[in-house]
VOZAMI-271664 format. One record per residue (C-alpha): residue number from 1; residue in one letter; chain; x, y negated, z negated. Coordinates in nm, 4 decimals, padded with zeros to 6 digits. Each point is the difference from the previous one (the first is absolute). Last residue first. Example, Ala and Ser with C-alpha at 12.3 -4.5 7.8 and 13.67 -1.06 7.14 Angstrom:
! VOZAMI-271664
<rec seq="2" type="S" mol="A" c1="01.3670" c2="00.1060" c3="-00.7140"/>
<rec seq="1" type="A" mol="A" c1="-00.1370" c2="00.3440" c3="-00.0660"/>
END
This chain:
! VOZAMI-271664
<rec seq="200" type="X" mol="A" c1="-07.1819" c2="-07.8893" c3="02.7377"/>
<rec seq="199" type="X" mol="A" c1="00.3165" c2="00.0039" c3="-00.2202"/>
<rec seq="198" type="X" mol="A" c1="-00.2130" c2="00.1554" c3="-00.2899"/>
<rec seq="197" type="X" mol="A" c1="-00.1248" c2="00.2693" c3="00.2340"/>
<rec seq="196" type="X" mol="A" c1="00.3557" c2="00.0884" c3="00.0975"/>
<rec seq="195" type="X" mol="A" c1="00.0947" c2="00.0329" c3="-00.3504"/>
<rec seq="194" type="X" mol="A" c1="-00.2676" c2="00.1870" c3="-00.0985"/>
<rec seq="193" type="X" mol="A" c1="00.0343" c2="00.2391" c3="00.2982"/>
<rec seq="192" type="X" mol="A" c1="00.3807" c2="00.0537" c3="-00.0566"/>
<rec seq="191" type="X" mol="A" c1="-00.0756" c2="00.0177" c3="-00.3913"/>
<rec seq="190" type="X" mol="A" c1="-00.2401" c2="00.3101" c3="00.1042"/>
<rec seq="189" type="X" mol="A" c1="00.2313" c2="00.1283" c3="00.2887"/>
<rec seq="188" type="X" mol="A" c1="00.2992" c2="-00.0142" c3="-00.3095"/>
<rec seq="187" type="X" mol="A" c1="-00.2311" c2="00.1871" c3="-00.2186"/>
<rec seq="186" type="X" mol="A" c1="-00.1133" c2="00.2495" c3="00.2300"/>
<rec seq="185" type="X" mol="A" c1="00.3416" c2="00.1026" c3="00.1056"/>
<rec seq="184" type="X" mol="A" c1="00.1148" c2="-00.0370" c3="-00.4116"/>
<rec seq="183" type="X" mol="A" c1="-00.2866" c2="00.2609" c3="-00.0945"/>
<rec seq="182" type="X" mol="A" c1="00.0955" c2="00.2673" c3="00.2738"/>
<rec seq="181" type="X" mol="A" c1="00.3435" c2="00.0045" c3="-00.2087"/>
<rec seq="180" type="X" mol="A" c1="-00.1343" c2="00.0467" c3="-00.2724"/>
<rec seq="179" type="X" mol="A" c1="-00.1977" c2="00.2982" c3="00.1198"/>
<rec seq="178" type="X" mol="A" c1="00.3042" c2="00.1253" c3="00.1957"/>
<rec seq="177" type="X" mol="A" c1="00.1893" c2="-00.0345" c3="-00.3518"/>
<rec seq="176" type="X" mol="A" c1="-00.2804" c2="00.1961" c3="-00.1836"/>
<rec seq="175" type="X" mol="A" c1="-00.0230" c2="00.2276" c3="00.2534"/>
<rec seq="174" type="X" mol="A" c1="00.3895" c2="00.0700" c3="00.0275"/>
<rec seq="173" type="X" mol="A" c1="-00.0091" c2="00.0252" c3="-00.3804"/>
<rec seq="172" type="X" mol="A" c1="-00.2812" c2="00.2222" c3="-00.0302"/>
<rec seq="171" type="X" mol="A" c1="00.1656" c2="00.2731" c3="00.2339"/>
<rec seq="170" type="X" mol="A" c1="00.3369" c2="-00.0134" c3="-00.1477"/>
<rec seq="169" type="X" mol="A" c1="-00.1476" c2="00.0590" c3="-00.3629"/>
<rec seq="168" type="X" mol="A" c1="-00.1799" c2="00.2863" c3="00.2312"/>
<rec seq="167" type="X" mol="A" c1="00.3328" c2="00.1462" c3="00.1189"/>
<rec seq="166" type="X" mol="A" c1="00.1700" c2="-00.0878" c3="-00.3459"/>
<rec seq="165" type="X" mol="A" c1="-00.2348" c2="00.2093" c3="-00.1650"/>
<rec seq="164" type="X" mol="A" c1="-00.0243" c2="00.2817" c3="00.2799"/>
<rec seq="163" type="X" mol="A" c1="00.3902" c2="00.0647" c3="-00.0638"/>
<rec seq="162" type="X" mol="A" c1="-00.0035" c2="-00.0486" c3="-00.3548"/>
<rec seq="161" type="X" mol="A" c1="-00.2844" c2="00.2134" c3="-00.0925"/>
<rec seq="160" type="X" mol="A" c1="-00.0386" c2="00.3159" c3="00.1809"/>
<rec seq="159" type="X" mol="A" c1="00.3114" c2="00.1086" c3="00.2022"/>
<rec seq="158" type="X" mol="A" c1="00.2734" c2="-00.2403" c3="-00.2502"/>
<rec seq="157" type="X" mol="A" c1="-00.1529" c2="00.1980" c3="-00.2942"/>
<rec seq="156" type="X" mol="A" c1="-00.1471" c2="00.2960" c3="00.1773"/>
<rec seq="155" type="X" mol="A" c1="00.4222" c2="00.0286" c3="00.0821"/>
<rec seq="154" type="X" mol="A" c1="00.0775" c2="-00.0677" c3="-00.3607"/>
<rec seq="153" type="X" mol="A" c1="-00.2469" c2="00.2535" c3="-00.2123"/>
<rec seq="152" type="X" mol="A" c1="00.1480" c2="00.2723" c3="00.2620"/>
<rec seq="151" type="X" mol="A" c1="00.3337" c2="-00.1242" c3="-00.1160"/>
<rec seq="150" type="X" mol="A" c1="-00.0757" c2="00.0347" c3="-00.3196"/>
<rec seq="149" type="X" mol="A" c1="-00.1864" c2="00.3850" c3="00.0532"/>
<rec seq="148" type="X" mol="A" c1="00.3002" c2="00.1486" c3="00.1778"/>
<rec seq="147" type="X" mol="A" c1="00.2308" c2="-00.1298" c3="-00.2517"/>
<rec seq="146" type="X" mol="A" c1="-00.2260" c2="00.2036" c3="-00.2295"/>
<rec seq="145" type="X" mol="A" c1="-00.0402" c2="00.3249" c3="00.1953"/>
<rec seq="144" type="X" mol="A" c1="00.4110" c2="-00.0247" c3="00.0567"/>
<rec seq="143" type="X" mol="A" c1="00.0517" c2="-00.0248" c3="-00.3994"/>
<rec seq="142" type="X" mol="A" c1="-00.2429" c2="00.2969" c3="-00.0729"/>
<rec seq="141" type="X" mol="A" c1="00.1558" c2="00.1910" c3="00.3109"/>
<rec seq="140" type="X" mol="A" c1="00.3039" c2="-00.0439" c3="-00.0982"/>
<rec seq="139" type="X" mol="A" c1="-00.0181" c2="00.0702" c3="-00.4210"/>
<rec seq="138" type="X" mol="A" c1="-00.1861" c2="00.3655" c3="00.1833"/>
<rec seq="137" type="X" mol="A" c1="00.3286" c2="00.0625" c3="00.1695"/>
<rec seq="136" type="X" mol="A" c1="00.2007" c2="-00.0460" c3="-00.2994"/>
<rec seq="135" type="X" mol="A" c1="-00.2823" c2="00.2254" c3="-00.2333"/>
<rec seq="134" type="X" mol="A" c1="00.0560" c2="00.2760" c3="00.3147"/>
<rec seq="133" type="X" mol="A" c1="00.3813" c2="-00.0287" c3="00.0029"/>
<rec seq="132" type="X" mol="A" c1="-00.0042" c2="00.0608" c3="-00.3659"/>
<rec seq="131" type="X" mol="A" c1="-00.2358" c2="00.3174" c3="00.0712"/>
<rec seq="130" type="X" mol="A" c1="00.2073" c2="00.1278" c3="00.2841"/>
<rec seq="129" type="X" mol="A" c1="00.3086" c2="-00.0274" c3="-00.2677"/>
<rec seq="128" type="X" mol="A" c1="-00.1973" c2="00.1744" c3="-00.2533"/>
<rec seq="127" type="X" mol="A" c1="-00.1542" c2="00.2888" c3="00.2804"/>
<rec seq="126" type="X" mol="A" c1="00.3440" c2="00.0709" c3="00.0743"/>
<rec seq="125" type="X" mol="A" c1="00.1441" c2="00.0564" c3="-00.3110"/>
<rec seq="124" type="X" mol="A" c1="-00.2969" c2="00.2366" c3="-00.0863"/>
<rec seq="123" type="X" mol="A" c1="00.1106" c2="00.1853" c3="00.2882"/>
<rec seq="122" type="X" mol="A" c1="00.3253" c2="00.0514" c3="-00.0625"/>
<rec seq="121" type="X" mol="A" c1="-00.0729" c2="00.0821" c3="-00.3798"/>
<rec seq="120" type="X" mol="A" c1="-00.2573" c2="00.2287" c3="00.1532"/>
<rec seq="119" type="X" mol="A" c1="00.2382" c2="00.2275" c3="00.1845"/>
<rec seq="118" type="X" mol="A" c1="00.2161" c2="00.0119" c3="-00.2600"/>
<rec seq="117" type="X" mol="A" c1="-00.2423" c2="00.0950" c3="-00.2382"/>
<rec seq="116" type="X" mol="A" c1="-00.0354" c2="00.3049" c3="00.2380"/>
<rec seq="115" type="X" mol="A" c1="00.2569" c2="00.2028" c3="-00.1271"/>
<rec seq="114" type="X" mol="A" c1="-00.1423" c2="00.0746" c3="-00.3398"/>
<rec seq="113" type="X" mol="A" c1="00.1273" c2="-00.2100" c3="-00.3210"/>
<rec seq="112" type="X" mol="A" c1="00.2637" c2="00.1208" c3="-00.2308"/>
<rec seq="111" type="X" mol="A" c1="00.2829" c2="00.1021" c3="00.2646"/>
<rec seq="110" type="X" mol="A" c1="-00.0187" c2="-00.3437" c3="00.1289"/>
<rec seq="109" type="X" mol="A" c1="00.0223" c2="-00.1978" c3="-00.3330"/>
<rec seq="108" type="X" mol="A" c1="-00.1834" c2="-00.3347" c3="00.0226"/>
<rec seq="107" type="X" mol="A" c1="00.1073" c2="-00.3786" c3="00.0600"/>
<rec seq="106" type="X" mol="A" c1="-00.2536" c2="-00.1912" c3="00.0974"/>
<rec seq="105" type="X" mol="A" c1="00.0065" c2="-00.1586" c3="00.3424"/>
<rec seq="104" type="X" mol="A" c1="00.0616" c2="-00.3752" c3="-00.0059"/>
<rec seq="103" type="X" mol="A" c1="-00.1214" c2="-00.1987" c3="00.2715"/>
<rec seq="102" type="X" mol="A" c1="00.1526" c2="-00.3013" c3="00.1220"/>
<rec seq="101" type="X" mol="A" c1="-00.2156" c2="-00.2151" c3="00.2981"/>
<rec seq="100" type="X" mol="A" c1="00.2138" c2="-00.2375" c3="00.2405"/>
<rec seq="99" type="X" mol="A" c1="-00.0860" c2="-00.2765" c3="00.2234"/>
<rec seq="98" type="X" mol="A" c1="-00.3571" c2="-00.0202" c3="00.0031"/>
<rec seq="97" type="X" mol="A" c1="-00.1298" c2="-00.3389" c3="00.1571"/>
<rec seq="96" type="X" mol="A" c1="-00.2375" c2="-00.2744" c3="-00.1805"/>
<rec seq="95" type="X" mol="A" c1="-00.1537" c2="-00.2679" c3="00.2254"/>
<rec seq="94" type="X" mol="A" c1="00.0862" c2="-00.3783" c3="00.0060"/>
<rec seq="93" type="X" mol="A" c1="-00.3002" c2="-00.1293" c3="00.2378"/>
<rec seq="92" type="X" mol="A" c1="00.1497" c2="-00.2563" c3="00.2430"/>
<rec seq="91" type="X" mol="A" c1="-00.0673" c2="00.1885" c3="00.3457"/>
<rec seq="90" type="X" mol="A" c1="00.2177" c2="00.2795" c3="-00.1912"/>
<rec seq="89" type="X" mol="A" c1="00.2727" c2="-00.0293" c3="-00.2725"/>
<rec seq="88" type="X" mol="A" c1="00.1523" c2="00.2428" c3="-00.1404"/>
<rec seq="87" type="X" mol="A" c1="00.0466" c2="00.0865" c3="-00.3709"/>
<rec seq="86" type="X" mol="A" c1="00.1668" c2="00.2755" c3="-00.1695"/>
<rec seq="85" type="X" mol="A" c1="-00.0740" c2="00.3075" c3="-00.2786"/>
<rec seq="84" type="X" mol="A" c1="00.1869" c2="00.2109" c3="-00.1656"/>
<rec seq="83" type="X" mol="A" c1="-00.1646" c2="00.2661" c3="-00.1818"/>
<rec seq="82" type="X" mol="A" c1="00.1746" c2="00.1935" c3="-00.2913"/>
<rec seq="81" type="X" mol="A" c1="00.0007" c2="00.3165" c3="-00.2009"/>
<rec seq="80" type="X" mol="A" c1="-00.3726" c2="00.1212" c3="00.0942"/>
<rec seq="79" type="X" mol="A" c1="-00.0333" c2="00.3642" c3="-00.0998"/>
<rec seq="78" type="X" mol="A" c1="-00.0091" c2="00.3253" c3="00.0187"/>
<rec seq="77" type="X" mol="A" c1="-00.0961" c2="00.3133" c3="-00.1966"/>
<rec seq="76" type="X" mol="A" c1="-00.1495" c2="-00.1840" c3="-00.2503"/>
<rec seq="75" type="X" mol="A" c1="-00.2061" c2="00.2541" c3="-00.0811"/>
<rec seq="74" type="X" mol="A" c1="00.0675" c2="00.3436" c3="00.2271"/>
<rec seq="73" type="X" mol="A" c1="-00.0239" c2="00.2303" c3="-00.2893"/>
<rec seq="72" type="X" mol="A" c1="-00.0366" c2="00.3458" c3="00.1304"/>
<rec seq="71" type="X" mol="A" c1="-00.2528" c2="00.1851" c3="-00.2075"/>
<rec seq="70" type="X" mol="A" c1="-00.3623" c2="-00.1634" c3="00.1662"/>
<rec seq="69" type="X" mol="A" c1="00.1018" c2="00.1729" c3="00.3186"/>
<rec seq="68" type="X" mol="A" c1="-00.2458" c2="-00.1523" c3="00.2800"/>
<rec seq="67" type="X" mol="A" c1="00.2975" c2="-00.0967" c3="00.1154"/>
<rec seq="66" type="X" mol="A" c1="00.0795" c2="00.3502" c3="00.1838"/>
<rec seq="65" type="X" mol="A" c1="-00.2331" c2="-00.0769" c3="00.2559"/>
<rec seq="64" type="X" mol="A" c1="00.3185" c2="-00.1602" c3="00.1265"/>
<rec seq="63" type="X" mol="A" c1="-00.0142" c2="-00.0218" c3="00.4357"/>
<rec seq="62" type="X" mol="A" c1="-00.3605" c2="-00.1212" c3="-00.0208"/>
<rec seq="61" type="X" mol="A" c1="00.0367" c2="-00.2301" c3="-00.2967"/>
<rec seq="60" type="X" mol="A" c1="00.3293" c2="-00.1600" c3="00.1292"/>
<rec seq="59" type="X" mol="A" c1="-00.1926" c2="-00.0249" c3="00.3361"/>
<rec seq="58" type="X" mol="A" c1="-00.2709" c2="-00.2007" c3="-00.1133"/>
<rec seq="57" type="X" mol="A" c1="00.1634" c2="-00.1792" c3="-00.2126"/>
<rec seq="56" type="X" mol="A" c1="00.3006" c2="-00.1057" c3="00.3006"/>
<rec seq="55" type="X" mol="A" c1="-00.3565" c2="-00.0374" c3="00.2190"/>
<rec seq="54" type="X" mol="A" c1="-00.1428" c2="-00.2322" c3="-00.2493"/>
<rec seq="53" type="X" mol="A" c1="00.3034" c2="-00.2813" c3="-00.0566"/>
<rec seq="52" type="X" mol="A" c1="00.0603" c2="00.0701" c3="00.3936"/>
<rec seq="51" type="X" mol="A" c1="-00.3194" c2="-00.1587" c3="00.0310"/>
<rec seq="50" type="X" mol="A" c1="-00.0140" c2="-00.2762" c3="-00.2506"/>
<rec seq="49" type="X" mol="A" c1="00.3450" c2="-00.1002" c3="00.1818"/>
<rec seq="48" type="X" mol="A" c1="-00.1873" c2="00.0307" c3="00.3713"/>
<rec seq="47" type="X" mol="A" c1="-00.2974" c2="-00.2416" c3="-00.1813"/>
<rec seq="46" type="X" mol="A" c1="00.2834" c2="-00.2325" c3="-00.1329"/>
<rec seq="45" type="X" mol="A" c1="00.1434" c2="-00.0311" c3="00.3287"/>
<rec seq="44" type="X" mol="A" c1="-00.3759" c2="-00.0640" c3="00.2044"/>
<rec seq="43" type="X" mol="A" c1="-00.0435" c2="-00.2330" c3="-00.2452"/>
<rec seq="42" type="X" mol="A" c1="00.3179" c2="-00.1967" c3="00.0112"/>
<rec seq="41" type="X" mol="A" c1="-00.0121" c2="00.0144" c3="00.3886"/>
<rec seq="40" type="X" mol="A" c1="-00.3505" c2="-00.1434" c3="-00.0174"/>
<rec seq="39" type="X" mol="A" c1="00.1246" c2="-00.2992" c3="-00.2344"/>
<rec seq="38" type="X" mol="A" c1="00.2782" c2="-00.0168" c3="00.2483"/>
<rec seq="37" type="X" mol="A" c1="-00.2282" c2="-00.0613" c3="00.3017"/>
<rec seq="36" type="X" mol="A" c1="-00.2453" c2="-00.2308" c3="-00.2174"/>
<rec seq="35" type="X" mol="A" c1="00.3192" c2="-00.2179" c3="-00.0857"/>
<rec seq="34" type="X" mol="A" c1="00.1084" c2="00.0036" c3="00.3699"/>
<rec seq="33" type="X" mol="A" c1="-00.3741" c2="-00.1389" c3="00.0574"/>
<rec seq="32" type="X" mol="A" c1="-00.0569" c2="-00.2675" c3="-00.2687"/>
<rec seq="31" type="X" mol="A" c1="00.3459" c2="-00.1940" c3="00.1097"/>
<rec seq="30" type="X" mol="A" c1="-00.0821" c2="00.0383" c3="00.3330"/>
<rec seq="29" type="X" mol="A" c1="-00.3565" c2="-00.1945" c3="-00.1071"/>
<rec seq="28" type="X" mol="A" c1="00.2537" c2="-00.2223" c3="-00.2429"/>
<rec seq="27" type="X" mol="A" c1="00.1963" c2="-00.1307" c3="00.3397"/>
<rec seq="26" type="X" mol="A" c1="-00.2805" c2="-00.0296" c3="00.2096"/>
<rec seq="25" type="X" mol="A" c1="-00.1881" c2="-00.2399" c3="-00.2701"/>
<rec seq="24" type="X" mol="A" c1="00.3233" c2="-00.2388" c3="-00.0438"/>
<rec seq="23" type="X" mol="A" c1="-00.0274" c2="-00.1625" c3="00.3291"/>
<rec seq="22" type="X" mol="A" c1="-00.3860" c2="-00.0410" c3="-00.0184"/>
<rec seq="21" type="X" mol="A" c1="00.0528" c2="-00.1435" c3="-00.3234"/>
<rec seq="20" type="X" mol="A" c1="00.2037" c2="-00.2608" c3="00.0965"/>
<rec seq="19" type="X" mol="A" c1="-00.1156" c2="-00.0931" c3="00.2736"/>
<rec seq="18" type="X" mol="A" c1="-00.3617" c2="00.0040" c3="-00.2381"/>
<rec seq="17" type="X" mol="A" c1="00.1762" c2="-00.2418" c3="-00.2225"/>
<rec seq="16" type="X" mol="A" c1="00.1290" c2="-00.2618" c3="00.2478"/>
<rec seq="15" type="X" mol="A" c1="-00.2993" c2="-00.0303" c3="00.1563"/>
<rec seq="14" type="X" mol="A" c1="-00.1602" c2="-00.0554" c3="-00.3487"/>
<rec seq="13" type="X" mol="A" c1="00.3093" c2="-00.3171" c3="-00.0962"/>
<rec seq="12" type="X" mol="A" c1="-00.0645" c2="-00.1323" c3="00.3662"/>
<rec seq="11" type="X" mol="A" c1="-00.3591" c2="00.0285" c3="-00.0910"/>
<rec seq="10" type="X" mol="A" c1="00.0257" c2="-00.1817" c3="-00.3591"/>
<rec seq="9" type="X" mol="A" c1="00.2610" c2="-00.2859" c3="00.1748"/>
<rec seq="8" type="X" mol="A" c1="-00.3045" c2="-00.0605" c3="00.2484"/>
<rec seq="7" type="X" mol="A" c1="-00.2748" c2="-00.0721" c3="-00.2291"/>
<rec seq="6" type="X" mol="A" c1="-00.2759" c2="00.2182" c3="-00.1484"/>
<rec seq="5" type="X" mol="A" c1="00.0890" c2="00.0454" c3="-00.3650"/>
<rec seq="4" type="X" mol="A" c1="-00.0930" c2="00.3457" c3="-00.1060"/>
<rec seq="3" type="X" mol="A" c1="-00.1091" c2="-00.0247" c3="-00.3348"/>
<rec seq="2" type="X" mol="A" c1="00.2311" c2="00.2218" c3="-00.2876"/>
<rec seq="1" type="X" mol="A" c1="-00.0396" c2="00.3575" c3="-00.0509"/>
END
């Protein structure tokens, strides 16, 4: 960091800095606070897609004990066709959205297979789109903590270093400046002295 210079263009320049910074600092702090609020909301919607993820298992296995069959090929069953993705934009952090998920159920011959592969091709279905929507929401909250974190890293930087930097770069300046300023008085009472004792 360069010297401080201690004149009067440096603390107009400082003053000017800490306005500056004490406009701006309000600003990122809401900034920092609706991006905590939708980190939370990302959380608290990827933890209520993890959740459904279980209780659609849970129930499929409940409701089909018949799985447990080791006869009835149910590989590949269904799958992922296509995921479109798009793009919003909130409190300037470009976040991934789910428009669309295309899953392909595998073909199979009804009279072949027992009744209740239907029943678990729906499901399955389900639980693949829940899942995509689950690695989407997750992408959210990973971008959302991080955006969180920079502008954290910001505010402490304008709260804890550039604010009370320019404040005490303020601070020495005005003494300095008083001090020299002290120094003149005395100097011109001195040479006022002088002079009058020369005259006398």
């Amino acid at each position: 960091m360069a010297r401080l210079q201690l004149n009067k263009s440096s603390l107009a320049r400082e003053a000017k800095n800490l306005d500056i910074y004490r406009r701006f600092l309000p600003s990122l702090d809401l900034k920092r606070q609706q991006l905590m609020a939708l980190s939370a909301a990302a959380r608290r919607a990827l933890a209520s897609t993890q959740a459904e993820v279980e209780a659609v298992t849970r129930s499929v296995g409940a409701t089909l004990p018949m799985l447990a069959n080791d006869r009835v090929d149910l590989s590949g069953l269904v799958r992922v066709e296509h995921v479109v993705l798009g793009e919003e934009n909130l409190v300037g952090t470009t976040l991934p959205t789910l428009e669309r998920v295309e899953v392909a159920v595998r073909a199979y011959a009804l009279m072949a297979q027992p009744h209740w592969v239907d029943d678990v091709a729906t499901a399955l279905e389900r639980v693949v789109r829940l899942k995509v929507r689950a690695q989407v929401e997750a992408r959210r909250v990973d971008l959302l903590s991080q955006a969180v974190k920079t502008i954290t890293q910001r505010v402490n930087l304008f709260e804890k270093v550039l604010i009370p930097r320019a404040e005490d770069n303020i601070r020495r300046i005005r003494i300095y400046l008083s001090e020299q300023d002290m120094a003149a008085v005395v100097r011109s009472k001195l040479a006022k002295r002088k002079h009058a004792e020369a005259r006398a």
